[in-house]
C-alpha positions as CSV (number, residue, x, y, z in Angstrom):
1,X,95.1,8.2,128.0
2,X,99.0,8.5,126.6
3,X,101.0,10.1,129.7
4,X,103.8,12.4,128.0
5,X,107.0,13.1,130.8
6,X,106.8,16.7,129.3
7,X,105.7,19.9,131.1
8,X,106.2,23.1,129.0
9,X,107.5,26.5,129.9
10,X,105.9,29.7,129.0
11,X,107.8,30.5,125.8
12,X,107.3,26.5,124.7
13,X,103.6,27.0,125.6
14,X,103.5,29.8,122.9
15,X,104.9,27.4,120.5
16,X,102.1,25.0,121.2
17,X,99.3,27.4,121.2
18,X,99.8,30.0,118.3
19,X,97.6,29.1,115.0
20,X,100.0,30.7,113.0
21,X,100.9,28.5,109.9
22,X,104.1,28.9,109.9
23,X,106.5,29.9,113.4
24,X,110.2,30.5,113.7
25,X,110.6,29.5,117.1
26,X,114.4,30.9,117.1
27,X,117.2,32.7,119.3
28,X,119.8,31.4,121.6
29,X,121.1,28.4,122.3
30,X,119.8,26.4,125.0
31,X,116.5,28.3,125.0
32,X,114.7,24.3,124.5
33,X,113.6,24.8,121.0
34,X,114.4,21.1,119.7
35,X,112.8,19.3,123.2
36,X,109.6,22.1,122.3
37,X,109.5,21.1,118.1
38,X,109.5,17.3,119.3
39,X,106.9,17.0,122.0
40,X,104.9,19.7,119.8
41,X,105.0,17.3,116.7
42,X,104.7,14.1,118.7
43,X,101.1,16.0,120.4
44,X,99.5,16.8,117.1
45,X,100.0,12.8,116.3
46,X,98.2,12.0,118.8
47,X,95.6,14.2,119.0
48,X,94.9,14.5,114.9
49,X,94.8,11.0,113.8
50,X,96.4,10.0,110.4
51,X,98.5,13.5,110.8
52,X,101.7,13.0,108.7
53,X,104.7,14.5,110.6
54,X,107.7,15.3,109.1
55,X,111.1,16.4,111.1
56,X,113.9,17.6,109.6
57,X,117.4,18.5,110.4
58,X,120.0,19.0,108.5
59,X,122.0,15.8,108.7
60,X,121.0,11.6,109.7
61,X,123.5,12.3,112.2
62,X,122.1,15.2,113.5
63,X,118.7,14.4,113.7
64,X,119.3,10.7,115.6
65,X,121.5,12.4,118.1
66,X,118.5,14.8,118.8
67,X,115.5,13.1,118.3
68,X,115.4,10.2,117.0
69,X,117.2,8.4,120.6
70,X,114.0,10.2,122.3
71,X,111.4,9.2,120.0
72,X,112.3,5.7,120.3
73,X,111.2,6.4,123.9
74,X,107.7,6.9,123.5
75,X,105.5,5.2,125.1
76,X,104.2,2.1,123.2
77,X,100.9,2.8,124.4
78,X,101.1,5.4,121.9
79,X,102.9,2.8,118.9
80,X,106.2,1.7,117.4
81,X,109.3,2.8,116.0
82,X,110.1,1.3,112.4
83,X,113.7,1.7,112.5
84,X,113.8,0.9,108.5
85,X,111.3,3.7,107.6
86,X,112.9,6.2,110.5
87,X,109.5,6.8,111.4
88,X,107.4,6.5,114.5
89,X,104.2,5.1,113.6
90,X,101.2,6.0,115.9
91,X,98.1,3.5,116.7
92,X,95.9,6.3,115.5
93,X,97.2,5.8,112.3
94,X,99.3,8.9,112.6
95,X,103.2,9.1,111.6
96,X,105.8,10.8,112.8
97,X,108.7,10.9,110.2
98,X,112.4,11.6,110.5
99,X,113.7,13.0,107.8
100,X,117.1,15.0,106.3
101,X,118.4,17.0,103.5
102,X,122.5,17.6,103.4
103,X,122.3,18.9,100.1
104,X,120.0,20.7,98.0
105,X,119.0,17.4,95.6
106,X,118.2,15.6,99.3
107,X,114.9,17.6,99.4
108,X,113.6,15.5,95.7
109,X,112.7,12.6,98.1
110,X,110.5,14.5,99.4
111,X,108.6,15.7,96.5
112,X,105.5,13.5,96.6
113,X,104.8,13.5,100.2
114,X,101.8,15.5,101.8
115,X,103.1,17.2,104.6
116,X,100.5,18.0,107.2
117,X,102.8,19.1,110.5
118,X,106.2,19.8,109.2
119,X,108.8,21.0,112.0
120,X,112.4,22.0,110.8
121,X,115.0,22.2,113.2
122,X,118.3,24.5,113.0
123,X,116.2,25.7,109.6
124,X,119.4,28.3,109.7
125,X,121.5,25.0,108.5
126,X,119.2,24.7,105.3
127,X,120.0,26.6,102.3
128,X,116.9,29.3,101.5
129,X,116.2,26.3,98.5
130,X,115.4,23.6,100.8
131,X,113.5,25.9,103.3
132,X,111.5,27.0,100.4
133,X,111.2,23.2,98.5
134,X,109.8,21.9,102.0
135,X,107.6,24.4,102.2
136,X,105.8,23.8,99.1
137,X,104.8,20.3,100.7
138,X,103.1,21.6,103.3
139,X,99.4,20.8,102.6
140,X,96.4,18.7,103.9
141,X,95.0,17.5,100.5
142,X,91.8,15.6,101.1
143,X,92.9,14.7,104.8
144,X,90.6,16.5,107.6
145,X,92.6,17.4,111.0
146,X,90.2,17.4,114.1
147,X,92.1,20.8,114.9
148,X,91.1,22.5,111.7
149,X,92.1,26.0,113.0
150,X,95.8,24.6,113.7
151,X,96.8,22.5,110.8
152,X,98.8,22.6,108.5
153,X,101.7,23.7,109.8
154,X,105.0,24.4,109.8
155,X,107.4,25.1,112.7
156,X,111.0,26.3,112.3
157,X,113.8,26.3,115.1
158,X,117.1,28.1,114.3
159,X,119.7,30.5,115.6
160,X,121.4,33.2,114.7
161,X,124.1,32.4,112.1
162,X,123.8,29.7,109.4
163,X,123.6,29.9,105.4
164,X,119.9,31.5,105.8
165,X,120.3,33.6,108.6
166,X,119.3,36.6,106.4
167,X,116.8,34.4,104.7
168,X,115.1,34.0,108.2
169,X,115.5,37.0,109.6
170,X,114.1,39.2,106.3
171,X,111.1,36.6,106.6
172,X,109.9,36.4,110.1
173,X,111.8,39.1,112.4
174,X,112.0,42.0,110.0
175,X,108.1,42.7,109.3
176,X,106.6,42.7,112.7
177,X,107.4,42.5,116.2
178,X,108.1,39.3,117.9
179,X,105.0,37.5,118.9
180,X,103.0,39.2,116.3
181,X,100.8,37.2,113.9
182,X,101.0,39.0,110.5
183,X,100.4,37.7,106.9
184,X,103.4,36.5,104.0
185,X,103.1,37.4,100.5
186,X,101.3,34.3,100.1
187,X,98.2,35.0,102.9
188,X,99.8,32.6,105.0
189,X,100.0,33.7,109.2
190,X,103.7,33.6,110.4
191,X,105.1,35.0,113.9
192,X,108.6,34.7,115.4
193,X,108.8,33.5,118.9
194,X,112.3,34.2,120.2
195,X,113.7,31.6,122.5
196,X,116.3,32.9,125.2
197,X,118.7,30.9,127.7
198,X,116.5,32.1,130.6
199,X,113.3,30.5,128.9
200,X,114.8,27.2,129.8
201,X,114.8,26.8,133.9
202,X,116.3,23.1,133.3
203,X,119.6,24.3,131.7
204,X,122.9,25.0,133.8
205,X,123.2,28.2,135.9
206,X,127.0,29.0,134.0
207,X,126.3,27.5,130.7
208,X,126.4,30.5,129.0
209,X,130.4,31.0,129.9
210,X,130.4,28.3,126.7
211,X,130.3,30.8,124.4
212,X,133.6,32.8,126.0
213,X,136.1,31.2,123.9
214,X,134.5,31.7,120.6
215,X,134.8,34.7,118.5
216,X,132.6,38.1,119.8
217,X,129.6,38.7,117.3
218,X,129.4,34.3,116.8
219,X,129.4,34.3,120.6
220,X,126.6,37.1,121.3
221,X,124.5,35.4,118.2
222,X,124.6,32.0,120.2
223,X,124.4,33.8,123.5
224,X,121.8,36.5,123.1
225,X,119.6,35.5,120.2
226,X,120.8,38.3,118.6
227,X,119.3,38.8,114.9
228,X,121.3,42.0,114.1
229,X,124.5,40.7,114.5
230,X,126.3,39.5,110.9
231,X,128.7,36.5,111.7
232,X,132.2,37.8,109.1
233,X,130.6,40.8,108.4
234,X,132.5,44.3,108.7
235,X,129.9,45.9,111.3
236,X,129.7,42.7,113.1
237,X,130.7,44.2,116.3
238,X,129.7,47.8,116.3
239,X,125.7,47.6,114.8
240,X,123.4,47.9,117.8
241,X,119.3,48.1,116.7
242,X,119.0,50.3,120.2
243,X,121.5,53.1,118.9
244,X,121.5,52.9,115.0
245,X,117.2,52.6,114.1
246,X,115.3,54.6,114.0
């Protein structure tokens, strides 16, 4: 038995339960999306073995200031870190790999991999290209998960703003309610599970007065979670879904 220091909250449960193929786990800051992708990816490892893991973010810096530093931290029990290969490789046979794309051209690395559990965090970083490119790796080829009904998948985390942000939202929030399983143009299950600050019970009473200093519509995206509000855009700060849909 491999003892994980990692008890989830409701809206992080929902991330680990849907069988949804692909999830945008998105919304406000704070709302423990990144803590939720890692410990989700790091459990299909272990209980799948030979799963091939792949998490992204957007930069090398990025993704060893927010996972990588933790990773290293599992519990040997469980396997090693090969520093070399950024990848945490699992006695089961599993491996959990770090990866990044900066630029559009970083994603051709990645073009001959088999991507069984794929988990993309700030996916509103990406360009719609990369989103798309990593996508078509997500596959189980001739490998047989023990949880059949669960894998493959692919998680994203994001917030409002970003180069996709239309590109998420026209994807996941715009064709059904949150929390709804429906079906892509391609017969695959998505949902969108919106992540808010008050998920999160472990984050500070007053951390939303961050936001104060920062420009109105940027500062209710990162704040609320809120999907209808265009970052630079003219309506940015008069559009409210409540009064103007019908």
């Amino acid at each position: 038995i491999i003892y994980l220091d990692y008890k989830p909250q409701p809206r992080q449960q929902l991330l680990h339960e849907t069988k949804a193929r692909v999830v945008l786990y998105g919304g406000a800051q704070g709302g423990g999306k990144s803590h939720a992708l890692r410990m989700d990816a790091t459990a299909y490892c272990l209980r799948n073995p030979g799963c091939q893991a792949y998490l992204f973010r957007r930069t090398l810096m990025e993704l060893e200031a927010n996972h990588i530093r933790f990773i290293r931290e599992l519990p040997p029990e469980a396997g090693h870190w090969a520093e070399a290969r950024k990848t945490f490789e699992f006695n089961n046979g599993s491996r959990l790999i770090c990866g990044y794309c900066e630029s559009d051209s970083d994603v051709i690395r990645y073009q001959g991999s088999e991507q069984h559990y794929q988990g993309i965090d700030e996916a509103g970083q990406m360009t719609p290209y990369q989103l798309a490119f990593l996508r078509s790796r997500s596959r189980l080829g001739s490998w047989e998960p023990v949880e059949k009904e669960y894998l493959p998948k692919i998680i994203l985390t994001a917030n409002p703003g970003g180069v996709s942000h239309s590109y998420l939202k026209q994807t996941f929030l715009d064709p059904a309610p949150p929390e709804t399983i429906f079906y892509d143009a391609d017969g695959w299950t998505n949902v969108y599970i919106p992540a808010r600050m008050s998920d999160n019970k472990y984050l500070d009473e007053d951390y939303s007065g961050a936001f104060s200093g920062l420009p109105p519509e940027l500062a209710k995206a990162l704040r609320d979670g809120d999907w209808d509000v265009a970052v630079g855009s003219f309506f940015n700060d008069c559009f409210k879904r409540d009064r103007h849909v019908i």
